[in-house]
Each structure stands twice: as structure tokens, then as C-alpha cells.
ZADREN-544900 format. One line per field, with one value per atom (N, C-alpha, C, O): residue number from 0; atom name; x, y, z. Coordinates in nm, 4 decimals, padded with zeros to 6 digits. Layout:
BEGIN
k = c(NUM;...) $
a = c(CA;...) $
X = c(X;...) $
Y = c(Y;...) $
Z = c(Z;...) $
% end
This chain:
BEGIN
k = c(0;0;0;0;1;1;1;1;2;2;2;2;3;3;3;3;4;4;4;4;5;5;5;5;6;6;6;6;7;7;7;7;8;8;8;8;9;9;9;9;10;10;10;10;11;11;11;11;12;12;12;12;13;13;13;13;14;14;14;14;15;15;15;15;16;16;16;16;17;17;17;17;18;18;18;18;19;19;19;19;20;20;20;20;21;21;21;21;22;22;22;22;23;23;23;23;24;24;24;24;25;25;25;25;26;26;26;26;27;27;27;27;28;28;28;28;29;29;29;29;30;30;30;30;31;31;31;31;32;32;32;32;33;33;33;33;34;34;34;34;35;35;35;35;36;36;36;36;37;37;37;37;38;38;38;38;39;39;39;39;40;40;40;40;41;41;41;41;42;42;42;42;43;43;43;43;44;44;44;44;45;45;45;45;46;46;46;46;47;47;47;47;48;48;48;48;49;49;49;49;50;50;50;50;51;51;51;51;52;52;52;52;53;53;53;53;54;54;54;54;55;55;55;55;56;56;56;56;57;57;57;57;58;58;58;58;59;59;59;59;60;60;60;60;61;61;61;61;62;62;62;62;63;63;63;63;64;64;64;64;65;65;65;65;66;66;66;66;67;67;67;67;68;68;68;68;69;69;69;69;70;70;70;70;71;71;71;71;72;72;72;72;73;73;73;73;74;74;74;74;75;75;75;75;76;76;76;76;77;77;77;77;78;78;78;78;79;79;79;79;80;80;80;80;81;81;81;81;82;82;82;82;83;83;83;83;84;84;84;84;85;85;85;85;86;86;86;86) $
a = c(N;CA;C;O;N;CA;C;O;N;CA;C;O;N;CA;C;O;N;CA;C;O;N;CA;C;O;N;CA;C;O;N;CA;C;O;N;CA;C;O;N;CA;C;O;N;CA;C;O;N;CA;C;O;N;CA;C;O;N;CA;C;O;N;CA;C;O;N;CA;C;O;N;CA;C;O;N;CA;C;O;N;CA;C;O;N;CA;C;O;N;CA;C;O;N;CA;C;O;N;CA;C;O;N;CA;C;O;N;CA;C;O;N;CA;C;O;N;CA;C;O;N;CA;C;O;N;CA;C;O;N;CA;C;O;N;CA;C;O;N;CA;C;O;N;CA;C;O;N;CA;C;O;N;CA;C;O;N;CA;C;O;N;CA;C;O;N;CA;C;O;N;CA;C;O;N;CA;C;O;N;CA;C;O;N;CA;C;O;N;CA;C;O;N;CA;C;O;N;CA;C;O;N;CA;C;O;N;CA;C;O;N;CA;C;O;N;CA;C;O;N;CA;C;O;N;CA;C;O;N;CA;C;O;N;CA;C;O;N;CA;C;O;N;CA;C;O;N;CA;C;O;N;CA;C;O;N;CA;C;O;N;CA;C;O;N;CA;C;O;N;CA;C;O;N;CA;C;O;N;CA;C;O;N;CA;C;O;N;CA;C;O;N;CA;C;O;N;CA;C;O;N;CA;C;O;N;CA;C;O;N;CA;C;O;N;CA;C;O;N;CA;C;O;N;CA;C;O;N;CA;C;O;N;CA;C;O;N;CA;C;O;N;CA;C;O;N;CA;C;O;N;CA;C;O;N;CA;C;O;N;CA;C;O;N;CA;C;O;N;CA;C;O;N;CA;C;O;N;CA;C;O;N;CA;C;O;N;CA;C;O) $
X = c(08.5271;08.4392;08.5173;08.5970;08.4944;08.5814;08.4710;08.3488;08.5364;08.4353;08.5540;08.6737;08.4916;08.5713;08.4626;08.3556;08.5351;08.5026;08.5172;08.6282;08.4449;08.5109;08.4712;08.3549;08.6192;08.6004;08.6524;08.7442;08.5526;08.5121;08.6087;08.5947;08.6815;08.7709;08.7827;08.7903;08.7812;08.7435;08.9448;09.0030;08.9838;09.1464;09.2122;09.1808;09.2843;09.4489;09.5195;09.5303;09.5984;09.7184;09.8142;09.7729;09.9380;10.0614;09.9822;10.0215;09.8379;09.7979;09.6853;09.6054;09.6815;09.6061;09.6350;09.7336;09.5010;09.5161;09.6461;09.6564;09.7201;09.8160;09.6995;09.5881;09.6953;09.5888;09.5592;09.6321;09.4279;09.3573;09.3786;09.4127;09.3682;09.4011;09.2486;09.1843;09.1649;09.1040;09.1568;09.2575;09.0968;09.1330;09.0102;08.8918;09.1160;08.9938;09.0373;09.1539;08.9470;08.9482;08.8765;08.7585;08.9383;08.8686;08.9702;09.0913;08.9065;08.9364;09.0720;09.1820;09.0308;09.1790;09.2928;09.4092;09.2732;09.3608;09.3556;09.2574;09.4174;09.4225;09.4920;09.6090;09.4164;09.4700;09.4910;09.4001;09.5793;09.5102;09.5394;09.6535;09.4529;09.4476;09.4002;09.3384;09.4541;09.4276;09.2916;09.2241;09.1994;09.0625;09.0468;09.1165;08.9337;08.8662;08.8062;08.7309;08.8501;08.8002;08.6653;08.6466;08.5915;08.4757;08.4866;08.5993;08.4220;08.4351;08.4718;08.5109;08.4510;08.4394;08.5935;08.6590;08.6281;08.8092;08.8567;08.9048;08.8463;08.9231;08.9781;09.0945;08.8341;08.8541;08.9431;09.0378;08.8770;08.9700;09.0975;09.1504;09.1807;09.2637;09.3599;09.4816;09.2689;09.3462;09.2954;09.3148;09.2356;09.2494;09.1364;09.1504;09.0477;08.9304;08.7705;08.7113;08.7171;08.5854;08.5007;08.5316;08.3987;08.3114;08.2324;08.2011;08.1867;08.0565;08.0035;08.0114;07.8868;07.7355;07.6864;07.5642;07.7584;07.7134;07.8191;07.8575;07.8609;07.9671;07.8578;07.7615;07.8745;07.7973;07.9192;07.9706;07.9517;08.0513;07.9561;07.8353;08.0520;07.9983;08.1269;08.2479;08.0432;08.1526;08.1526;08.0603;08.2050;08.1601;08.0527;07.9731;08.0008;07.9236;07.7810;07.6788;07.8148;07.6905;07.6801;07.7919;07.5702;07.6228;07.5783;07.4963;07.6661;07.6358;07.6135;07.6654;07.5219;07.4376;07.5468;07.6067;07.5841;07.6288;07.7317;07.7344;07.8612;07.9855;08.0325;08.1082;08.0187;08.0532;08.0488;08.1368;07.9004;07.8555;07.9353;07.9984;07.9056;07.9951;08.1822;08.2799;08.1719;08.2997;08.3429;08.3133;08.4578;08.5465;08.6399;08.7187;08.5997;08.6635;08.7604;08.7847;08.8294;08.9757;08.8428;08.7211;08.9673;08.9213;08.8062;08.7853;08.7392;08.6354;08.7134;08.8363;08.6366;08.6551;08.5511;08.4315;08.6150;08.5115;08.5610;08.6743;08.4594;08.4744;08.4323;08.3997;08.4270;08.3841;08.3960;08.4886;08.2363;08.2153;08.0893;08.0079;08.0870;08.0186;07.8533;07.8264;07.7562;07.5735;07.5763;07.6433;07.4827;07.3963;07.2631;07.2237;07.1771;07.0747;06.9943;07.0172;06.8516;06.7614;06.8210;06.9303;06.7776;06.8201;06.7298;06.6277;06.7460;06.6321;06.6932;06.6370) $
Y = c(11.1618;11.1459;11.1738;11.2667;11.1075;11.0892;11.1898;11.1858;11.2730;11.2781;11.2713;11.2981;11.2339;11.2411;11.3296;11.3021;11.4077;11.4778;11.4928;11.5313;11.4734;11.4932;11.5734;11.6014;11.6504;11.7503;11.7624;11.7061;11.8503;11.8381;11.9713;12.0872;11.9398;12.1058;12.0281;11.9083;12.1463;12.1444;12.2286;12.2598;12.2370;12.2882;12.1569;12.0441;12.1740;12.1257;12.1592;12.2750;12.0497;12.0997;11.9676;11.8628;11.9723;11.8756;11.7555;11.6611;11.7281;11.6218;11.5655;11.4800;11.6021;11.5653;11.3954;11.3318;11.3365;11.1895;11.1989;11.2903;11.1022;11.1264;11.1189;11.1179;11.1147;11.1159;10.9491;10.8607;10.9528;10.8103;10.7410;10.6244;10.7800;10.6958;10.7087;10.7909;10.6266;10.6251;10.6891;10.6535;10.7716;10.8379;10.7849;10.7821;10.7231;10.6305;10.7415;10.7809;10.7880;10.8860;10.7930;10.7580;10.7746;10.6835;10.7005;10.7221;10.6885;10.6378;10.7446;10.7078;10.8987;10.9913;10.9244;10.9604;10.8619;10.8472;10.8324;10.7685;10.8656;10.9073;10.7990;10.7638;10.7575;10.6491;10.6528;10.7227;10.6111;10.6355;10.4940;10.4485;10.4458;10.2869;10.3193;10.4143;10.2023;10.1761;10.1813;10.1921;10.1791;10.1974;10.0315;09.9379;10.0423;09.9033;09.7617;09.6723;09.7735;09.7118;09.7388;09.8561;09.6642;09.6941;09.7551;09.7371;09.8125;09.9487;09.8396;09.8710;09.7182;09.6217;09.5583;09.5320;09.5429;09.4747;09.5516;09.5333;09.6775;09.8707;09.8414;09.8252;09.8408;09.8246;09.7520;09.7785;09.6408;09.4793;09.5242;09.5912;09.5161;09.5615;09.6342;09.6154;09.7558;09.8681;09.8254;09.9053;09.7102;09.6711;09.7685;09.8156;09.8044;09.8816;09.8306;09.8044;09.8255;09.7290;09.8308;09.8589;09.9078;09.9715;09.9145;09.7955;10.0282;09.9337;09.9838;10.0720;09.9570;09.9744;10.0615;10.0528;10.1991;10.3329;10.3875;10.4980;10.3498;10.4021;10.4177;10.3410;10.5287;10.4945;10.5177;10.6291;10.4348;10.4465;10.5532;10.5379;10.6760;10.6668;10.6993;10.7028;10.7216;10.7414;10.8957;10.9221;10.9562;11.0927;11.1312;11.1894;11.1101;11.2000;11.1201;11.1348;11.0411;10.9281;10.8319;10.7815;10.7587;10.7141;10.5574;10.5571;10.4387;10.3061;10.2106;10.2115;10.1054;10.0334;09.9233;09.8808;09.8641;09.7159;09.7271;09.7487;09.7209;09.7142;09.6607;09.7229;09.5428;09.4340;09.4829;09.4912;09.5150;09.5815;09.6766;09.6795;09.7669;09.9254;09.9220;09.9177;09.9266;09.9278;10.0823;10.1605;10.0841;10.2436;10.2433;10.1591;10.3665;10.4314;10.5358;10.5871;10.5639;10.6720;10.7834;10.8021;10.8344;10.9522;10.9456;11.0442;10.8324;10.8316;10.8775;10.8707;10.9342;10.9529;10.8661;10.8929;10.7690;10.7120;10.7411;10.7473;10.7546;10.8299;10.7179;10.6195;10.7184;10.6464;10.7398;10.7671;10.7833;10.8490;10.7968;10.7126;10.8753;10.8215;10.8868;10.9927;10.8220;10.8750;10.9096;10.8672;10.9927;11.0290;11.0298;11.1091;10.9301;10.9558;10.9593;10.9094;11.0323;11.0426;11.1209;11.1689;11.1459;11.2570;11.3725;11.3651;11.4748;11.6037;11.6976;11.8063) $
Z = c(13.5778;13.4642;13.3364;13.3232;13.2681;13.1402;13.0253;13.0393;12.9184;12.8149;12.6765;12.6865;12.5671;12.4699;12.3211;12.2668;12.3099;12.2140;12.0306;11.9937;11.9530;11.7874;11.7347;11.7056;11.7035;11.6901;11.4686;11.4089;11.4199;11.2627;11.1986;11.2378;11.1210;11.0884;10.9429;10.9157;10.8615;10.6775;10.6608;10.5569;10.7731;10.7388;10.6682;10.7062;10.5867;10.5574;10.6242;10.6646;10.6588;10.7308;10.7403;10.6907;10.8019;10.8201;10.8336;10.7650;10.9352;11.0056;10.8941;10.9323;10.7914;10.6698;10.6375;10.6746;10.5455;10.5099;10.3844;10.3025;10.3940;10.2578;10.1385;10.1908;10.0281;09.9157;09.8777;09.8328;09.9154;09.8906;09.9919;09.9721;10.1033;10.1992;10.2446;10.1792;10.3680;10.4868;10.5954;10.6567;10.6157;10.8316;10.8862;10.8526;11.0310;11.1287;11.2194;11.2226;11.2886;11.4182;11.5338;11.5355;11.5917;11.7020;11.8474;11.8424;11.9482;12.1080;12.1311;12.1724;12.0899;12.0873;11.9909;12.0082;11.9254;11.8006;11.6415;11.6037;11.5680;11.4032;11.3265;11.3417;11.2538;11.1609;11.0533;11.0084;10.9405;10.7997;10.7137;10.7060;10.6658;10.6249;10.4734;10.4254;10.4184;10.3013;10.2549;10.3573;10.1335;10.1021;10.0969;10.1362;10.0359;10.0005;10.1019;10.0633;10.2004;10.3006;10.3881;10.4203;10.4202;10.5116;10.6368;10.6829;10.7013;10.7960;10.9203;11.0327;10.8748;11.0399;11.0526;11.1534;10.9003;10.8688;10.9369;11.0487;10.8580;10.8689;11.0333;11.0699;11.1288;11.2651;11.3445;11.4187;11.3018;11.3701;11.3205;11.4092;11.2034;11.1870;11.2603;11.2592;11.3519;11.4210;11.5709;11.6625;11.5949;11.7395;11.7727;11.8855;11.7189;11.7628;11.7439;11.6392;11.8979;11.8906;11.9308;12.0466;11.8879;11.9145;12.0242;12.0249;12.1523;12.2197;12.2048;12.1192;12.2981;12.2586;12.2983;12.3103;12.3425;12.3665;12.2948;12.3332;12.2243;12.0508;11.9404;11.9387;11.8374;11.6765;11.5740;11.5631;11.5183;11.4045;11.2919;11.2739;11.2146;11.1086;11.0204;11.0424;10.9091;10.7310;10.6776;10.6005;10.6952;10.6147;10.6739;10.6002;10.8610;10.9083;10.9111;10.9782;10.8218;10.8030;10.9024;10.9129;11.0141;11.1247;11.0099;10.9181;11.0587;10.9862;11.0745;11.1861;11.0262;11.1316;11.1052;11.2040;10.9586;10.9401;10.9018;10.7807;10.9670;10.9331;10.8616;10.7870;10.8459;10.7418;10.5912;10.5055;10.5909;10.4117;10.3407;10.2350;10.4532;10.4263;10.3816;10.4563;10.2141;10.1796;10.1390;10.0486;10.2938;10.2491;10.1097;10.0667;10.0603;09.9797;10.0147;10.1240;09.8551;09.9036;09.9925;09.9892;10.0673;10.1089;10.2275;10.2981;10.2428;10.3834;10.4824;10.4792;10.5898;10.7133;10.8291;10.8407;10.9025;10.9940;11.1306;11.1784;11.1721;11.3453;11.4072;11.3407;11.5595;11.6715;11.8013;11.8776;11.7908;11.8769;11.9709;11.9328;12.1281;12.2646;12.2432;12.2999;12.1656;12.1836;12.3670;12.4612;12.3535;12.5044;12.4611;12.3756;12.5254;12.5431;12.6263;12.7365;12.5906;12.7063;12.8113;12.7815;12.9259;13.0166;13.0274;12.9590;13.0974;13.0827;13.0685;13.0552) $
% end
């Protein structure tokens, strides 16, 4: 059984975005991409396709329409695994 975890830390440190960049955190790996592109370019770009028990979000914010959503310096977008339902 596989689980993947994201994990949220407010530290600085060596593994920091250079300044004005995008960090993509996704599938155990760290990215940092240029701003201005839509959260769906950002992706394709890095060979990363969300499925359908994935929720992308921006700064913690989960986003429904990729396309719309234009990153700015400094976003952080995750791709992380929902669980639902269960007891």
C-alpha cells in the first residue's frame, strides 16, 4: 500500500523557492517554475497529470479550473491524494 504525504513547514532553508519563482510539490517531487502561466501549462510543462482522486491547490486553496488560475511569484501548488467516505 502506497501513501503519500504533504507535508506544510513556514521554515527557510537551502530547499527554499529562489525569489519569484512558483514551487510545484507534486508526486514526491519539488519544482520551481517561472510565474505567469496557468496552473494546467505550469503542469503539462512538468509532465504532471493530476487524477481523479488528486485535488490540486494554490496557497492551500484547492482549484477546480486549471486553465483560469494564473500563478503568480511566489505560489505554491501541491498535488495531493483526497480520501473519502469510509467510517
Amino acid at each position: 500500500m502506497q501513501q503519500q504525504r504533504t507535508i506544510y513547514s513556514n521554515q527557510q532553508g537551502k530547499n527554499a523557492a529562489p525569489a519569484g519563482m512558483v514551487t510545484v510539490a507534486a508526486i514526491g517531487a519539488k519544482h520551481h517554475v517561472t510565474p505567469g502561466r496557468s496552473v494546467d501549462a505550469t503542469l503539462k510543462e512538468l509532465g504532471l497529470a493530476p487524477e481523479p482522486y488528486q485535488v490540486v491547490r494554490v496557497n492551500a486553496q484547492e482549484i477546480h479550473d486549471l486553465t483560469a488560475h494564473m500563478l503568480k511569484a511566489e505560489d505554491t501548488v501541491t498535488i495531493s491524494n483526497v480520501v473519502r467516505g469510509g467510517r
